[in-house]
C-alpha positions as a Python dict, from the first residue, in 0.01 Angstrom:
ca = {
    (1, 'X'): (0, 0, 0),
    (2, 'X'): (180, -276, -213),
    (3, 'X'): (341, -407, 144),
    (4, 'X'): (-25, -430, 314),
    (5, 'X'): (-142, -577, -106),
    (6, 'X'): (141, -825, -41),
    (7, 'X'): (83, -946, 315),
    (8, 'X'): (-267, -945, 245),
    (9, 'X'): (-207, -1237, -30),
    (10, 'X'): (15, -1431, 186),
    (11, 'X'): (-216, -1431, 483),
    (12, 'X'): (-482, -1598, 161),
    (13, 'X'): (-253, -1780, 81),
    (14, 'X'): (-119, -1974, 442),
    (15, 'X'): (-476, -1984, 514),
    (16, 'X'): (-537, -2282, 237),
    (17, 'X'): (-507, -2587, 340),
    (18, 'X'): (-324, -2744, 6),
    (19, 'X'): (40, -2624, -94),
    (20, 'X'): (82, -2311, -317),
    (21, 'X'): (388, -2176, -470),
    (22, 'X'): (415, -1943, -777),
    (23, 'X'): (697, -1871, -1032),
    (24, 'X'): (856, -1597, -1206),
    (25, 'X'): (915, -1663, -1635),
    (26, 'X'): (1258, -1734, -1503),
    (27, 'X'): (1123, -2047, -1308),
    (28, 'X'): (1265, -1895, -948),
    (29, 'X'): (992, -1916, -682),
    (30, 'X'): (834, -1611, -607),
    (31, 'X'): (587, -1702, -335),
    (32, 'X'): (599, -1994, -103),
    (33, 'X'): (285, -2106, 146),
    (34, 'X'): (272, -2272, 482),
    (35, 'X'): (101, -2587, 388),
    (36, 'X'): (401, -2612, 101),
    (37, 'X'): (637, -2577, 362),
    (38, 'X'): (466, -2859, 562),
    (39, 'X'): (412, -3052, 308),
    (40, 'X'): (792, -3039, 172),
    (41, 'X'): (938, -3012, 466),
    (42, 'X'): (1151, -2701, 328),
    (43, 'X'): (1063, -2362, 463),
    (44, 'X'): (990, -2049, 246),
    (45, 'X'): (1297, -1876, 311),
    (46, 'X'): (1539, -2146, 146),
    (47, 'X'): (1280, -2157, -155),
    (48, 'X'): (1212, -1824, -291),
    (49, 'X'): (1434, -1740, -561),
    (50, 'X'): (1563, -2068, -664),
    (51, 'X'): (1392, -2287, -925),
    (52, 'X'): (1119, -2480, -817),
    (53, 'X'): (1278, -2793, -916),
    (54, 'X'): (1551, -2771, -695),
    (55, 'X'): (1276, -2729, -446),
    (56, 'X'): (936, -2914, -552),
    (57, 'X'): (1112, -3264, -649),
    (58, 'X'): (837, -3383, -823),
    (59, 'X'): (849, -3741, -1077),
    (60, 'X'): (786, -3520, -1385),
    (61, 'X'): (1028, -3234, -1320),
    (62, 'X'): (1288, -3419, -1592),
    (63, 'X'): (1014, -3562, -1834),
    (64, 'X'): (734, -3410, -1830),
    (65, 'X'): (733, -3091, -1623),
    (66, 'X'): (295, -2986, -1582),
    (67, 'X'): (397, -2589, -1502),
    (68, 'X'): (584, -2557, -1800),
    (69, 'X'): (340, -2756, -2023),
    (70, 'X'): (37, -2459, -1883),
    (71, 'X'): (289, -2178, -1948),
    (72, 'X'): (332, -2299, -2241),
    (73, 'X'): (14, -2387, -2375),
    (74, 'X'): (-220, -2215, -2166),
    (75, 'X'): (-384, -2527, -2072),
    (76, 'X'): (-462, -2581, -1727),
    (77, 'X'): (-365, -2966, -1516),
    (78, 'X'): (-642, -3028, -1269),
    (79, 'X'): (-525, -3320, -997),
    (80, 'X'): (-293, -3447, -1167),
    (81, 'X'): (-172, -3767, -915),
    (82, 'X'): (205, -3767, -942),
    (83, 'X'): (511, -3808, -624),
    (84, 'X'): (725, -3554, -464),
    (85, 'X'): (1094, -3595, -249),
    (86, 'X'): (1045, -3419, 52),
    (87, 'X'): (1339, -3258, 291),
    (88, 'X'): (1371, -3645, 405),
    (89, 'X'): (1424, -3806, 103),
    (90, 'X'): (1025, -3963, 130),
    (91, 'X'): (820, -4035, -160),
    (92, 'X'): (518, -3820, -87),
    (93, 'X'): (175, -3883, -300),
    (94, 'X'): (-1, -3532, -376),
    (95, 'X'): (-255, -3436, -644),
    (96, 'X'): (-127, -3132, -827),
    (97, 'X'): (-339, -2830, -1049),
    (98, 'X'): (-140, -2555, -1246),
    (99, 'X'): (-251, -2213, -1394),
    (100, 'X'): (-77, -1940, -1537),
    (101, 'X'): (-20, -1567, -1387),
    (102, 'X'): (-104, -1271, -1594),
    (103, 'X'): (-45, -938, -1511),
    (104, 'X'): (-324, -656, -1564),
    (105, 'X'): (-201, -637, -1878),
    (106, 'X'): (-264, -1020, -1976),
    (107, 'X'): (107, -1041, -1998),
    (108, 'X'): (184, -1418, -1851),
    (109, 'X'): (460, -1330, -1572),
    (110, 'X'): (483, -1624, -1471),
    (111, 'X'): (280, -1961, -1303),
    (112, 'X'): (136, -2104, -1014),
    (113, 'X'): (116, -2443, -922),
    (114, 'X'): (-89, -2612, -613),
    (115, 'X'): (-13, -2952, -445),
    (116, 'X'): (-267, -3152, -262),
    (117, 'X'): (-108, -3429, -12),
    (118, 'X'): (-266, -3769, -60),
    (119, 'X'): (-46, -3927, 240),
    (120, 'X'): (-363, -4018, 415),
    (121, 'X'): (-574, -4138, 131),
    (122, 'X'): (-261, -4365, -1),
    (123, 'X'): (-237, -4471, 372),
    (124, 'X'): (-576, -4572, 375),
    (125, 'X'): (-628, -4733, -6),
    (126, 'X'): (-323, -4960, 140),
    (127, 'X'): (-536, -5027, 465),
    (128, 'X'): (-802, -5173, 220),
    (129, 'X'): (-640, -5344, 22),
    (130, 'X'): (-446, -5512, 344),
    (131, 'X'): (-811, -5613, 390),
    (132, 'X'): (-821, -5732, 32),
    (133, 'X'): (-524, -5949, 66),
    (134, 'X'): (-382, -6214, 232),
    (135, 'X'): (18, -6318, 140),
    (136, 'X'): (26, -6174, -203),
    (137, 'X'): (-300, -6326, -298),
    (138, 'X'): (-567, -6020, -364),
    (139, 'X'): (-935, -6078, -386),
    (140, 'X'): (-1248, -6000, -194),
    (141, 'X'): (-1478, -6291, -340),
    (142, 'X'): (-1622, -6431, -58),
    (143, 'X'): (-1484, -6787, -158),
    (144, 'X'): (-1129, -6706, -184),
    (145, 'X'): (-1128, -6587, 162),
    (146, 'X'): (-1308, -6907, 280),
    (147, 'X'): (-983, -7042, 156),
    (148, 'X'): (-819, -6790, 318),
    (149, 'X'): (-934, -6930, 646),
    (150, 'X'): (-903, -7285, 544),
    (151, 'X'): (-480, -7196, 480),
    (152, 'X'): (-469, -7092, 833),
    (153, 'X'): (-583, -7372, 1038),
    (154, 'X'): (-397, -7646, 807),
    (155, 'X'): (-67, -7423, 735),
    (156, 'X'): (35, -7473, 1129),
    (157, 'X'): (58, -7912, 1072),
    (158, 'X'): (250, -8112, 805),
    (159, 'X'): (-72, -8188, 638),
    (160, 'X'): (-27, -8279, 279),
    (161, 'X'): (-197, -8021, 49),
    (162, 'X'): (-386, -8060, -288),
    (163, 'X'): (-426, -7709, -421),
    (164, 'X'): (-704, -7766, -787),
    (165, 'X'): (-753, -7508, -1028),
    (166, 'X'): (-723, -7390, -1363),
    (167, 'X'): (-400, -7280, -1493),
    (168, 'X'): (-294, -6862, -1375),
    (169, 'X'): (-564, -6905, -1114),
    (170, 'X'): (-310, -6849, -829),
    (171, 'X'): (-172, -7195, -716),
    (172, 'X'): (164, -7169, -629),
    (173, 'X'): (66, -6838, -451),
    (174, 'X'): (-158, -7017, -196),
    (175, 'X'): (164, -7281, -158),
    (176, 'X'): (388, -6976, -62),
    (177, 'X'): (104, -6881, 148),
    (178, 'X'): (78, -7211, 324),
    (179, 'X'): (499, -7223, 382),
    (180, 'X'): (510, -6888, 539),
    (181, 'X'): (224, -6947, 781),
    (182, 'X'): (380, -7324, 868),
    (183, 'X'): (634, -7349, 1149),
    (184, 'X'): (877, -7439, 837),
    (185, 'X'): (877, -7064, 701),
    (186, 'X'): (1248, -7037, 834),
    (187, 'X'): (1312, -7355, 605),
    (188, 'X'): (1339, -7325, 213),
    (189, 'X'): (1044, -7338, -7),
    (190, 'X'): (1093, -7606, -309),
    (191, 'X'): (942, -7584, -646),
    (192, 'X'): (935, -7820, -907),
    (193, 'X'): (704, -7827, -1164),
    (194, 'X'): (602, -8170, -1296),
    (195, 'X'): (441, -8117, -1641),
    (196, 'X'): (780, -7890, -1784),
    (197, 'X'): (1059, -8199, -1766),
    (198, 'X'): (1008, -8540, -1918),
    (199, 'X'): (989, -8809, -1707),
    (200, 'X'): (1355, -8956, -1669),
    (201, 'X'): (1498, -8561, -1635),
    (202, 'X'): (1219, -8548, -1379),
    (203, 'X'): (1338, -8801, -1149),
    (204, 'X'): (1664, -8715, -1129),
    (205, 'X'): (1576, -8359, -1053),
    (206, 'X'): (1341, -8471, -785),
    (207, 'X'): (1582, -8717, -656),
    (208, 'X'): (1918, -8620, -726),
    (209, 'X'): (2179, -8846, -835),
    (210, 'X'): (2527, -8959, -748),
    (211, 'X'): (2842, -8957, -952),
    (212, 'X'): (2867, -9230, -1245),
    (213, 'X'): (2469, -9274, -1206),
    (214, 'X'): (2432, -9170, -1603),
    (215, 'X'): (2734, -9068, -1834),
    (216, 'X'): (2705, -8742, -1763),
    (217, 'X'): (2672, -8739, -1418),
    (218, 'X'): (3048, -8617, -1321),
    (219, 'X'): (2918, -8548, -971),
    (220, 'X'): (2680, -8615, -676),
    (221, 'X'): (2370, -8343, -784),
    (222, 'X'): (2120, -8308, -422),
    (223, 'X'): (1753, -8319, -583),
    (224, 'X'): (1458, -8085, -491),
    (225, 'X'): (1349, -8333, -227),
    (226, 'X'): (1667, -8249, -33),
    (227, 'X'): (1729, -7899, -83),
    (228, 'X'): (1386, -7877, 67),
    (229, 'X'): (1481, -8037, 419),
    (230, 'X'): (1316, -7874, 648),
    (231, 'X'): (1095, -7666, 439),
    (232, 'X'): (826, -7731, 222),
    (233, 'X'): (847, -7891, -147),
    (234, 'X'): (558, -7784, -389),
    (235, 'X'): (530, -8035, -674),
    (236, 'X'): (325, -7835, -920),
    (237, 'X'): (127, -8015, -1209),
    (238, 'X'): (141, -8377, -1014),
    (239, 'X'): (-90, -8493, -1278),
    (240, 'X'): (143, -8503, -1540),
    (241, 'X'): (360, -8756, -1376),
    (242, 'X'): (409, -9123, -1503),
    (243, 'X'): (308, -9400, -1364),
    (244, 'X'): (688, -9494, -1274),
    (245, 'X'): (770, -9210, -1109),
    (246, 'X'): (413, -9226, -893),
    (247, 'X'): (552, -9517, -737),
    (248, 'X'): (844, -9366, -596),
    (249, 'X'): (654, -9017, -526),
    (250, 'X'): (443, -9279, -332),
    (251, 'X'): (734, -9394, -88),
    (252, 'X'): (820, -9029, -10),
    (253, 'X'): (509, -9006, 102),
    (254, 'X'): (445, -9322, 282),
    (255, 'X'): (772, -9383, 404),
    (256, 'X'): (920, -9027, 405),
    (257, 'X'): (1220, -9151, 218),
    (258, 'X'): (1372, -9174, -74),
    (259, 'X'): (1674, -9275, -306),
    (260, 'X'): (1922, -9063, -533),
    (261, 'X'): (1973, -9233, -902),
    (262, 'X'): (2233, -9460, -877),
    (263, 'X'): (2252, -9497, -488),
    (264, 'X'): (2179, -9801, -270),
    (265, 'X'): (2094, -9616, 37),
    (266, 'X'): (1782, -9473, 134),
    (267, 'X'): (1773, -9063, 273),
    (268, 'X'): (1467, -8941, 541),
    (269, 'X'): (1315, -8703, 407),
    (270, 'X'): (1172, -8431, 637),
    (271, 'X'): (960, -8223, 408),
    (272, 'X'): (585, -8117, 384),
    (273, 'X'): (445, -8126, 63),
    (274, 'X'): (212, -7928, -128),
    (275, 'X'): (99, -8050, -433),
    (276, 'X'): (-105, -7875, -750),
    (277, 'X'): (-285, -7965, -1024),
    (278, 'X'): (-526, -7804, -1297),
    (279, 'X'): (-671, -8177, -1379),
    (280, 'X'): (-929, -8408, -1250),
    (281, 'X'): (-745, -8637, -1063),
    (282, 'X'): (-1037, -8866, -962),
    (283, 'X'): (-1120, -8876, -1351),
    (284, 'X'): (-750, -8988, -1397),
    (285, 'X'): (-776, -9229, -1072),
    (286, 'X'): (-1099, -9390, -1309),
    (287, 'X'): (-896, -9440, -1615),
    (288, 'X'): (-652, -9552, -1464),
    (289, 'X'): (-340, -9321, -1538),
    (290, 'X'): (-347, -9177, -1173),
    (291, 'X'): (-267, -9440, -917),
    (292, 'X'): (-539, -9419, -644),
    (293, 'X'): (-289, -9468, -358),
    (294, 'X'): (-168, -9158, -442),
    (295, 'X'): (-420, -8953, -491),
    (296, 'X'): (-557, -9066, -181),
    (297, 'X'): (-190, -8941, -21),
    (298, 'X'): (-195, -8600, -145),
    (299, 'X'): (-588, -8525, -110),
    (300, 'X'): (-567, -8507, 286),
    (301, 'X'): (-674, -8143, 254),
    (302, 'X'): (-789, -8032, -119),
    (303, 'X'): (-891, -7651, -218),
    (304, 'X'): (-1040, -7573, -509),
    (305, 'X'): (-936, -7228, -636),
    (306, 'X'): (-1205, -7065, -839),
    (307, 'X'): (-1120, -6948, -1220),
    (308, 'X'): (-1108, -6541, -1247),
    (309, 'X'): (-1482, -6556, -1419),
    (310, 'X'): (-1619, -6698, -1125),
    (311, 'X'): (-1502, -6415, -912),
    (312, 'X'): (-1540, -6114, -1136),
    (313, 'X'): (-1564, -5860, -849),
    (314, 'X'): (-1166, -5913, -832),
    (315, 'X'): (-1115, -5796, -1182),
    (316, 'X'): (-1094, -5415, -1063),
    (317, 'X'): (-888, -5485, -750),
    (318, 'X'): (-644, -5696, -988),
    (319, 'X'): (-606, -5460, -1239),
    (320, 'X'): (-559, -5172, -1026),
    (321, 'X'): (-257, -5383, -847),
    (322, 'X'): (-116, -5488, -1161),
    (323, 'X'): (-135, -5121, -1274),
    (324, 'X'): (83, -4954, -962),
    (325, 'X'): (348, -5242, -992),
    (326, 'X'): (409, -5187, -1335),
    (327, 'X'): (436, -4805, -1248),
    (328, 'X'): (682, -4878, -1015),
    (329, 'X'): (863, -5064, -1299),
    (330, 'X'): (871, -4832, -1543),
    (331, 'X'): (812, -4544, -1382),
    (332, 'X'): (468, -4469, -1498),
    (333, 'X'): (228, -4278, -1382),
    (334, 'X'): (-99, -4440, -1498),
    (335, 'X'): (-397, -4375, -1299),
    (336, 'X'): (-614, -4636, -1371),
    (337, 'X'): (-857, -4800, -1619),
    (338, 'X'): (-1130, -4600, -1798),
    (339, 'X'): (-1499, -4731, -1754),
    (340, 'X'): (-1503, -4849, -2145),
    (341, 'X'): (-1206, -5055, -2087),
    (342, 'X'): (-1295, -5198, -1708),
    (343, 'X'): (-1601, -5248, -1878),
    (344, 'X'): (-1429, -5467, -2162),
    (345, 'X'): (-1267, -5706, -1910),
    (346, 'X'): (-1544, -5763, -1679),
    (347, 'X'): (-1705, -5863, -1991),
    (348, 'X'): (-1427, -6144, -2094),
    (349, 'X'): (-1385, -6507, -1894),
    (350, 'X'): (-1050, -6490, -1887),
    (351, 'X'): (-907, -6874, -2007),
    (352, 'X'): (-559, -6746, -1902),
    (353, 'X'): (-729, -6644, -1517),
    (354, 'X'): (-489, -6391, -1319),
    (355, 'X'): (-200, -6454, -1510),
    (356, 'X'): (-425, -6303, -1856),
    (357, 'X'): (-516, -6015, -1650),
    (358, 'X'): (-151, -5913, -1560),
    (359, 'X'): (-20, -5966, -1935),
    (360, 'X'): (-314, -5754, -2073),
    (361, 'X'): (-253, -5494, -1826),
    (362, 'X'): (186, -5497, -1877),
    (363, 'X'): (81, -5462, -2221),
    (364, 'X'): (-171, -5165, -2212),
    (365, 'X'): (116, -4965, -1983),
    (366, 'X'): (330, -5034, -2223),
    (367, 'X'): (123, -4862, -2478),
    (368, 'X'): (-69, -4580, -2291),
    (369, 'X'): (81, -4249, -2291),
    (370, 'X'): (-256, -4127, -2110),
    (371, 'X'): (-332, -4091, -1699),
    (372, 'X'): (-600, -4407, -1833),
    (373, 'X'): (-583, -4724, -1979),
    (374, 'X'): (-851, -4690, -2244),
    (375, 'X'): (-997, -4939, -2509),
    (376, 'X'): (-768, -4864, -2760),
    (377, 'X'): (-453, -4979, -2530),
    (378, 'X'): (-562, -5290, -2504),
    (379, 'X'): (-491, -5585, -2690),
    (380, 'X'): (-671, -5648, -2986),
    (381, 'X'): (-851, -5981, -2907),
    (382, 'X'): (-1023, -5755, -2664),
    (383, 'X'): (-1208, -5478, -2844),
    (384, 'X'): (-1525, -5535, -2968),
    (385, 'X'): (-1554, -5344, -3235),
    (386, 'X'): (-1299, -5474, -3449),
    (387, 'X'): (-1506, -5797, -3558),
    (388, 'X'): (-1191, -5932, -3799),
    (389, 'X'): (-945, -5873, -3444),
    (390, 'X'): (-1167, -5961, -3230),
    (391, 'X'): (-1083, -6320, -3017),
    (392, 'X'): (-1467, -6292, -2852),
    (393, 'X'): (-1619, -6247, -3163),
    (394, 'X'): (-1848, -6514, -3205),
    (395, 'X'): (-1947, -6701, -3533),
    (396, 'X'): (-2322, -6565, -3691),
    (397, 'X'): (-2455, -6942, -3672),
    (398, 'X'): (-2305, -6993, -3269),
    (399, 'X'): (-2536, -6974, -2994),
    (400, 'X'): (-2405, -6650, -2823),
    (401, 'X'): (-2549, -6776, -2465),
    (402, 'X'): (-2343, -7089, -2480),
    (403, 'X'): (-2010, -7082, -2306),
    (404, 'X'): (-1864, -7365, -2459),
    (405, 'X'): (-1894, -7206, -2812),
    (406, 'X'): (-1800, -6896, -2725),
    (407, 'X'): (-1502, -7066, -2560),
    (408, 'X'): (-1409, -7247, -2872),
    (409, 'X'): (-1474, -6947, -3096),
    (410, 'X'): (-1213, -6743, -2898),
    (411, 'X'): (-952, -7036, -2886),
    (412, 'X'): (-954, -7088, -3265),
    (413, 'X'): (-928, -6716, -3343),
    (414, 'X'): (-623, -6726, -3125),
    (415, 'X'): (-467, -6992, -3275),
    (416, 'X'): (-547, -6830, -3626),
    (417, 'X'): (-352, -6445, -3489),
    (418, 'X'): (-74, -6692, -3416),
    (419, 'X'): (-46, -6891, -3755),
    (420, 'X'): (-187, -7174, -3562),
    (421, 'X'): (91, -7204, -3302),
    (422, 'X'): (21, -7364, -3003),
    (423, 'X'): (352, -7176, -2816),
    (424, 'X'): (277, -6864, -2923),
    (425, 'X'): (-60, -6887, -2898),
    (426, 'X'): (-53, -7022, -2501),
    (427, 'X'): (235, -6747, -2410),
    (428, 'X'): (6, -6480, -2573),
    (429, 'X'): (-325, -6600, -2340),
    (430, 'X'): (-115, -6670, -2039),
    (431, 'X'): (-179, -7034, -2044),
    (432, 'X'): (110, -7312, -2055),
    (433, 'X'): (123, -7509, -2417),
    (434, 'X'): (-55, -7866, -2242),
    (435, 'X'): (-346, -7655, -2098),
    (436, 'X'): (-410, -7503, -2446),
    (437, 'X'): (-352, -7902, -2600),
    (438, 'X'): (-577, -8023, -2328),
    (439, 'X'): (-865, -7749, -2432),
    (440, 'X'): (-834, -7791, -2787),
    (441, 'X'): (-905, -8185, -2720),
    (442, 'X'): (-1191, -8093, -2554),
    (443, 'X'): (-1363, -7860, -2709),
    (444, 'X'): (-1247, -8074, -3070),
    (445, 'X'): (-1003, -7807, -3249),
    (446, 'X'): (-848, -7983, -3479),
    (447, 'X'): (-720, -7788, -3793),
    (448, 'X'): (-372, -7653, -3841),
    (449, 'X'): (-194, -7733, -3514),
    (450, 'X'): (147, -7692, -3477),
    (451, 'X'): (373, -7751, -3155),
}
């Protein structure tokens, strides 16, 4: 009778569809289903009576075992999204639940874990986000992948590109973009950014220099321009360049050549260049501190690249990217975002774009011991109702419905959480220091500056 009892069960049990194995209080595996053994790759007969974690290699098996937290609590896990090793050495997605076993008695003997595989659903989240994406770059706003499609038909020539845009908004991702789709992607990509090195440092790392150009030039140093022979060389922030130095950026593109401090000689250069900025060059070309010649050089093709807040329907997509690579460095398992706090940051603008939205979400993994980031793992400028924390809050006599205020409002209660330090204050919002100088000029913060 307890034979037929027994093959009874384990005809139930390799009729499921989802893996099911049970233990003993010893931890040794008592029962063992088909779908586990497809799923693991290991077949019943090497599994019963050893412990499941020399079988079911699961991510939480040495921190924070889910079977042992039910048998110990009573508490049942319900689809719990974690990874298992299979019999190949694969890192297999399944959804796990876990229960206790009693005996008639209510004596627990022992527990029972099931194990959903997700293979197909993590094959096809990656299928939609391959639809999402194009070289790195995520989003599903309708513009971006206008400029999508604009990248493709100009990366195949040597046309000069002027990528515009706020600061985080993604530049130097499009000018990977456009070097790996250019017949140059076997040649070196080249950045430089313009705006980080003053303006004699700036030349020489551009150009190079040869030995005795300066005192401490004890040897020939090959500059950005030609270490990026043959490739591509992204000048990022061209609008903080001098006047000078636009003369001789001017000849490289002209002329296509170039000299090294302290040499006679002119070099060919064959490079493409891709240039960014997060100013208003034509407003520079007007007062004069942009030379028009230029600007007419690098704006042969010119994309725009909206701000985060203008494409708010990436927010989610973002977040949820940000979330699994910061798993993967930590070795998280966070889930997701809960609706209060997705709710929080499709609320916010975002001054610090992307580059915001990947610190705030580092920082909330950091925090959250949960499967969900929640309101209370963000960072404080964020929550609403903590008025005296609070970076959004607006001031009683502010017009609420006017972005400019509400923009100012938020800058100078960041610069107050930060003792009125520009550095800090920019590294905390994900901005560089001259893009929080240039919006506290604008919007006329004056007060307690400090570099």
């Amino acid at each position: 009778m307890a034979l037929q009892a027994k093959t009874h069960t384990e005809i139930i049990l390799d009729s499921i569809a989802d893996g099911v194995f049970t233990v003993d209080s010893n931890w040794k595996i008592t029962s063992f289903n088909k779908a586990a053994e497809k799923i693991t790759g290991i077949k019943s007969t090497e599994a019963l009576g050893r412990h499941c974690w020399d079988v079911f290699r699961a991510s939480i098996c040495e921190s924070k075992c889910s079977l042992r937290q039910t048998m110990e609590t009573g508490q049942e896990i319900l689809n719990q999204a974690i990874f298992i090793v299979n019999s190949k050495g694969e890192r297999v997605p399944v959804s796990i639940s876990t229960a206790i076993l009693k005996d008639e008695n209510g004596k627990v003997i022992g527990g029972v874990e099931t194990f959903r595989d997700l293979s197909t659903v993590e094959a096809l989240r990656k299928e939609l986000e391959a639809r999402h994406s194009f070289f790195d770059i995520i989003s599903k706003n309708s513009e971006m992948h206008r400029l999508f499609w604009i990248l493709e038909q100009v990366a195949e020539r040597d046309t000069t590109v002027l990528l515009m845009g706020e600061s985080g908004t993604g530049k130097e991702l499009f000018a990977k973009a456009i070097h790996s789709l250019s017949a140059r992607r076997e040649g070196p990509l080249i950045t430089i950014n313009c705006g980080a090195l003053p303006d004699t440092l700036l030349e020489s790392e551009l150009f190079g220099y040869k030995a005795g150009a300066f005192t401490d030039a004890k040897r020939d140093k090959p500059g950005k321009v030609a270490l990026a022979e043959d490739g591509t060389l992204f000048l990022d922030e061209i609008g903080d360049i001098s006047s000078a130095l636009q003369v001789r950026l001017l000849r490289l593109l002209q002329d296509k050549t170039y000299e090294p401090l302290g040499d006679t000689r002119s070099y060919k250069a064959d490079v493409r260049i891709v240039a960014a900025t997060n100013k208003d060059l034509e407003v520079l070309v007007r007062e004069g501190k942009f030379r028009q010649d230029l600007y007419y050089r690098i704006n042969v093709v010119r994309l725009i690249l909206p701000p985060l807040r203008e494409r708010k329907e990436d927010i989610p997509l973002l977040a949820q990217h940000f979330i699994r690579k910061f798993n993967l460095l930590t070795g998280r398992e966070i889930e997701g975002l809960s609706p209060e706090a997705l709710a929080i940051l499709m609320s916010h603008d975002f001054p610090g774009n992307v580059r915001e939205l990947e610190n705030i979400v580092e920082y909330a993994t950091v925090i959250c011991k949960e499967k969900l980031i929640g309101v209370e793992h963000l960072p404080d400028y964020l929550r609403p109702f903590q008025r005296t924390n609070a970076l959004l809050a607006l001031d009683e006599k502010e017009d609420s419905h006017s972005f400019e205020k509400l923009e100012r409002s938020f800058l100078i209660n960041a610069l107050k959480r930060h003792h009125w330090n520009r550095k800090s204050t920019a590294q905390a919002l994900g901005i560089h220091p001259t893009t929080l100088w240039r919006k506290m000029k604008r919007l006329k913060i004056h007060g307690n500056s400090k570099s």
